[in-house]
MARPA-356129 format. One record per atom (N, C-alpha, C): residue in one letter; x, y, z. Coordinates in steps of 0.05 Angstrom, whole numbers, plus 5000, padded with zeros to 4 digits. Example, Ala and Ser with C-alpha at 12.3 -4.5 7.8 and 13.67 -1.06 7.14 Angstrom:
BEGIN
a526448865156/a524649105156/a526449345156/s525749555142/s527349795143/s525850015157/
end
This chain:
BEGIN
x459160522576/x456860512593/x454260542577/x452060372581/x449960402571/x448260542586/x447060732574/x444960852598/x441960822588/x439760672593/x437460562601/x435860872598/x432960852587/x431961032597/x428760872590/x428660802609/x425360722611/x423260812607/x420960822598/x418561002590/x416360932611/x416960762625/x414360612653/x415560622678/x414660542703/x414860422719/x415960112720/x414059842702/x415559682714/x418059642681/x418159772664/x421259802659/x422559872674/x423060102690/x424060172706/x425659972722/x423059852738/x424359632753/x425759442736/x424659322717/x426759062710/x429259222704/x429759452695/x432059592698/x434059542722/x432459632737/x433759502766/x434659182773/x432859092770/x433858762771/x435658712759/x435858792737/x437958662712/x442158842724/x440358982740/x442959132752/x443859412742/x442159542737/x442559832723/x442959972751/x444360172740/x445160402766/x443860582759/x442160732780/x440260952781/x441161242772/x441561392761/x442461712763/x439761872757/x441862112766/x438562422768/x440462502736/x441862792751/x442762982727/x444962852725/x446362702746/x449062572739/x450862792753/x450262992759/x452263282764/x454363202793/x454062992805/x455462832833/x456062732818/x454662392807/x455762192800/x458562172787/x458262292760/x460662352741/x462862342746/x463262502774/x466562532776/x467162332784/x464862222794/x465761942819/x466461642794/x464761692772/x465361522761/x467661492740/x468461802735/x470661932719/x473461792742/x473361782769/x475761692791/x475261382791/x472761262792/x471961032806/x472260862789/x470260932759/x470160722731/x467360812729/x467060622701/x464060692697/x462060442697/x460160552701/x458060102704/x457760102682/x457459842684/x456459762662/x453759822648/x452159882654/x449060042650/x448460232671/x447760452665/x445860632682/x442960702680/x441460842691/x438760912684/x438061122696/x436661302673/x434961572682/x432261562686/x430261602696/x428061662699/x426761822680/x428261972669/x427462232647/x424362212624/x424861922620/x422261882606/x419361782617/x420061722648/x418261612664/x416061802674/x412761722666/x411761932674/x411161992706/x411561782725/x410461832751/x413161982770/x416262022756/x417662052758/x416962442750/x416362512733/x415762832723/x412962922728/x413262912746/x410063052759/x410663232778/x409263532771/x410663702785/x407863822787/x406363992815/x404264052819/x403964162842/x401764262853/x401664342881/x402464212904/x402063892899/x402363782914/x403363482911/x405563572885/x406863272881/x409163402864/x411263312868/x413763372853/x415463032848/x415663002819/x417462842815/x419862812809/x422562582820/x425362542819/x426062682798/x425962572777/x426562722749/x426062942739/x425063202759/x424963422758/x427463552757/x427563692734/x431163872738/x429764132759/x431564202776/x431264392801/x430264612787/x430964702766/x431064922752/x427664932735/x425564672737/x423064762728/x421664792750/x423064762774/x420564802806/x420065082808/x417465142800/x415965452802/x414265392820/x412065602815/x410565682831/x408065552843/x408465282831/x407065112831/x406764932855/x408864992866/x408964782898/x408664982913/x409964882939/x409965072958/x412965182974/x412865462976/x415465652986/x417165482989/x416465323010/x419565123014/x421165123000/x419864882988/x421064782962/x421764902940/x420665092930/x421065182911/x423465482922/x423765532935/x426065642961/x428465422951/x428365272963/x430265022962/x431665052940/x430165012916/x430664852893/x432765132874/x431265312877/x432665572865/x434865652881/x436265552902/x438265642914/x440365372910/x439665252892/x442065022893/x443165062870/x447065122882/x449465142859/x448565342836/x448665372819/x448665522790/x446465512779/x446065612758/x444065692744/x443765392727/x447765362714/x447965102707/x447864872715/x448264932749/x447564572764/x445264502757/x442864812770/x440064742769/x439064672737/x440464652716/x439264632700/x439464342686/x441164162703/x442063952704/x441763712723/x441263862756/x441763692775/x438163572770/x437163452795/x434463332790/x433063352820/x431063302818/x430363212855/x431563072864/x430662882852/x431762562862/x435162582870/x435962602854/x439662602850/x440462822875/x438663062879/x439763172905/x438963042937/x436462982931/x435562822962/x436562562968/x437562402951/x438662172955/x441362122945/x441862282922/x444662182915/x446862512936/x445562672930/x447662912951/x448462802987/x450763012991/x450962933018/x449563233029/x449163483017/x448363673028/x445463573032/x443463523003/x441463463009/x439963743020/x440163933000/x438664113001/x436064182997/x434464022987/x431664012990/x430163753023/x432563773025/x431063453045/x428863713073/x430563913073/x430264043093/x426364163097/x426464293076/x423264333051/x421864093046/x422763943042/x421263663032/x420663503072/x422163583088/x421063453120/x418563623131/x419263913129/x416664073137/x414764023122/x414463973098/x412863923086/x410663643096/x411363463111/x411063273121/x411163093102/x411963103076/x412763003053/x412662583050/x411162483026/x411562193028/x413062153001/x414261903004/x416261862979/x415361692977/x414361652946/x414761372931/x416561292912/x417961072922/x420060922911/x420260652893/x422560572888/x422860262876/x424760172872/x423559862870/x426659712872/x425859552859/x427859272858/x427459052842/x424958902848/x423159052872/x420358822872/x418158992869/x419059262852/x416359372857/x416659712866/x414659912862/x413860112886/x412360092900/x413560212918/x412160302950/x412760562955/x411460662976/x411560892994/x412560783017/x414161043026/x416261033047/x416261343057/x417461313081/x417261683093/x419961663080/x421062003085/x422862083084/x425761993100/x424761863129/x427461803141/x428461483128/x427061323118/x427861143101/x429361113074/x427861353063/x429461423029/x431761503040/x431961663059/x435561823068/x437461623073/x436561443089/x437561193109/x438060963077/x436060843063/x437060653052/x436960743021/x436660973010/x436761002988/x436160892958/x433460812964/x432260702942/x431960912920/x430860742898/x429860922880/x428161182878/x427761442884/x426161532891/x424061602853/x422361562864/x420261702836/x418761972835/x417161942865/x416862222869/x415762312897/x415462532908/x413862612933/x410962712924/x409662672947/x406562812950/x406462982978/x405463072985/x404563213007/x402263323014/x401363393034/x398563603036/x399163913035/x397564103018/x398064403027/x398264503045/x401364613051/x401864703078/x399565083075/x398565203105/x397765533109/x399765633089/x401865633108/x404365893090/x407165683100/x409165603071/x412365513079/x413065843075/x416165693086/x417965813086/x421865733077/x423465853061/x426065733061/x428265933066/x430965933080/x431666163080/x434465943086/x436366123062/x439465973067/x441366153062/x443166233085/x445666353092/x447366273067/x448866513056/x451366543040/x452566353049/x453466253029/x455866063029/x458666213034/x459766083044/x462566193062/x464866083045/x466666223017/x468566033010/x469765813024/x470265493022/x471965313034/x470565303062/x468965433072/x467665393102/x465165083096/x464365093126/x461264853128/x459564893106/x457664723098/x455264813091/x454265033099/x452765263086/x450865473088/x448265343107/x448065443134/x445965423142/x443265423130/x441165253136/x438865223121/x436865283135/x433865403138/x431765393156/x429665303143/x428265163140/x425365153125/x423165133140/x421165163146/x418965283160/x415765203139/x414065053152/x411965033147/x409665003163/x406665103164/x405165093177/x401964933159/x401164803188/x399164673178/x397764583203/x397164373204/x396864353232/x397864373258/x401164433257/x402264413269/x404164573250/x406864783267/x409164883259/x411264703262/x411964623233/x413964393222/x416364623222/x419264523231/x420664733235/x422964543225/x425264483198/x427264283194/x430364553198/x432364453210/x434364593202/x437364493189/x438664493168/x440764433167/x443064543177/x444264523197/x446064533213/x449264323211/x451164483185/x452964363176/x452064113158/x453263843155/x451563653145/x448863553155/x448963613186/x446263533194/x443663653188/x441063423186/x438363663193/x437463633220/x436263783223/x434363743254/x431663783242/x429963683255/x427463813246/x425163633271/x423463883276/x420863853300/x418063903298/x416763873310/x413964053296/x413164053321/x411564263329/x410064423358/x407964523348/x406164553370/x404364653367/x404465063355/x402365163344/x403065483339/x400465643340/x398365523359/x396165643363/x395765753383/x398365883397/x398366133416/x399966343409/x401266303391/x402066453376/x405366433368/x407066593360/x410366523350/x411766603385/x411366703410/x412666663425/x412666433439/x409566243448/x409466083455/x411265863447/x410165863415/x411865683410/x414865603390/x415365803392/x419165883404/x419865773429/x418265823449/x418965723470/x419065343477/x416965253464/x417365003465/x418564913447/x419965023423/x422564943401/x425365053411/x424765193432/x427465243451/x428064973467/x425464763471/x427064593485/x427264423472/x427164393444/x428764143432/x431264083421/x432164023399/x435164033399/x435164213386/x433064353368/x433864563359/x435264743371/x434164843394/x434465073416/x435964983421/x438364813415/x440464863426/x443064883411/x441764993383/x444065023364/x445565333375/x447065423354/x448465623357/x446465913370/x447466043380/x445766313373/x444966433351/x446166523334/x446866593313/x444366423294/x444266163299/x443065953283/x439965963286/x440666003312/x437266063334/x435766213328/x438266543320/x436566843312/x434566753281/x435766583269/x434966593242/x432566433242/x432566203260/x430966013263/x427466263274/x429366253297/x426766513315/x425266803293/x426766853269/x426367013244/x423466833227/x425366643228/x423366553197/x421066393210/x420466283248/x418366243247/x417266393254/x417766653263/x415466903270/x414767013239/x415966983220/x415167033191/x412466863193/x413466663184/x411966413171/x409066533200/x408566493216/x406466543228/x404266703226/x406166973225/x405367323215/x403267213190/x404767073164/x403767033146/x401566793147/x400866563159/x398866453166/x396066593177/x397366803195/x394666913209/x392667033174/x396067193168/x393967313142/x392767223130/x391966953130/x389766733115/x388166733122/
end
């Protein structure tokens, strides 16, 4: 296997045209290609600069999980430190978890965030929301966003051989962005929160959220009366 590592954008792309297969850290791919076979070329992003941009308010694919500090916001950087090992995170990437994972443990942080992705393919980048990159899985390069008041991320112990670890992520801005991972699924809503965390509990009681587990609800109903508490303090 040849593996490609481009220093631009449109290398990048002709990478793609020519038929190169995309990878993050590889930490999924590998086994699949260790069972499956291997392509004939692959490609990392690693040397691409619009791809490693990591900031208040832009994080790039080719970020290993393991440099997201303090620099973004709770969510995310919540997210990013709770995925697999010390050694996944020091391997896996953005990109490789939001598009190549099926958990997709940052997707949750990256929706409250109201988050935009820019991507690429064989004709080019564009920007795309988030429910497109999930759905058709383009190239991702990197996200931007606006500064949320106060995020939030909070993920349940993993249960040997059980579901996914429940996920909550929580952000405020103009509106309380509320995503939840619930087994493989996410949910995610945004309501109004300028009457305060009972009000609007109450109107995230009637979406699908409010109608997850109890148990799922308590944690949900936790981290947005958090996340609120801590907005006012601004």
């Amino acid at each position: 296997m040849l593996l490609r590592l481009p220093t631009s954008v449109s290398e990048a792309q002709r990478c793609l045209s020519e038929g190169a297969i995309p990878v993050g850290g590889a930490t999924l791919q590998w086994a699949v290609w260790q069972r499956d076979g291997f392509p004939a070329q692959a490609m990392s992003l690693r040397e691409v600069p619009e791809a490693n941009v990591l900031g208040a308010e832009e994080l790039g694919a080719a970020v290993l999980l393991s440099r997201v500090d303090d620099r973004v916001p709770e969510a995310l950087r919540g997210a990013a430190s709770r995925v697999g090992t010390g050694a996944v995170r020091r391997a896996a990437t953005v990109g490789g978890n939001i598009v190549g994972s099926t958990l997709r443990c940052l997707l949750p942080a990256a929706l409250v965030l109201d988050a935009r992705a820019t991507v690429l393919d064989a004709e080019g980048p564009y920007e795309t929301d988030l429910g497109e990159l999930t759905a058709k899985r383009p190239v991702l390069l990197n996200l931007r966003w606006r500064t949320p008041l106060a995020s939030s991320h909070r993920k349940l112990p993993d249960e040997p051989g059980g579901a996914p670890p429940l996920v909550v992520a929580t952000a405020v801005r103009d509106v309380l962005k509320v995503a939840v991972r619930d087994g493989y699924d996410v949910l995610h809503e945004s309501v109004p929160y300028d009457a305060g965390a009972g009000p609007a509990l109450d109107t995230l009681a009637r979406t699908p959220i409010g109608a997850l587990p109890a148990a799922a609800w308590d944690v949900v109903r936790e981290e947005v009366t958090a996340v609120l508490e801590r907005t006012h303090d601004h």
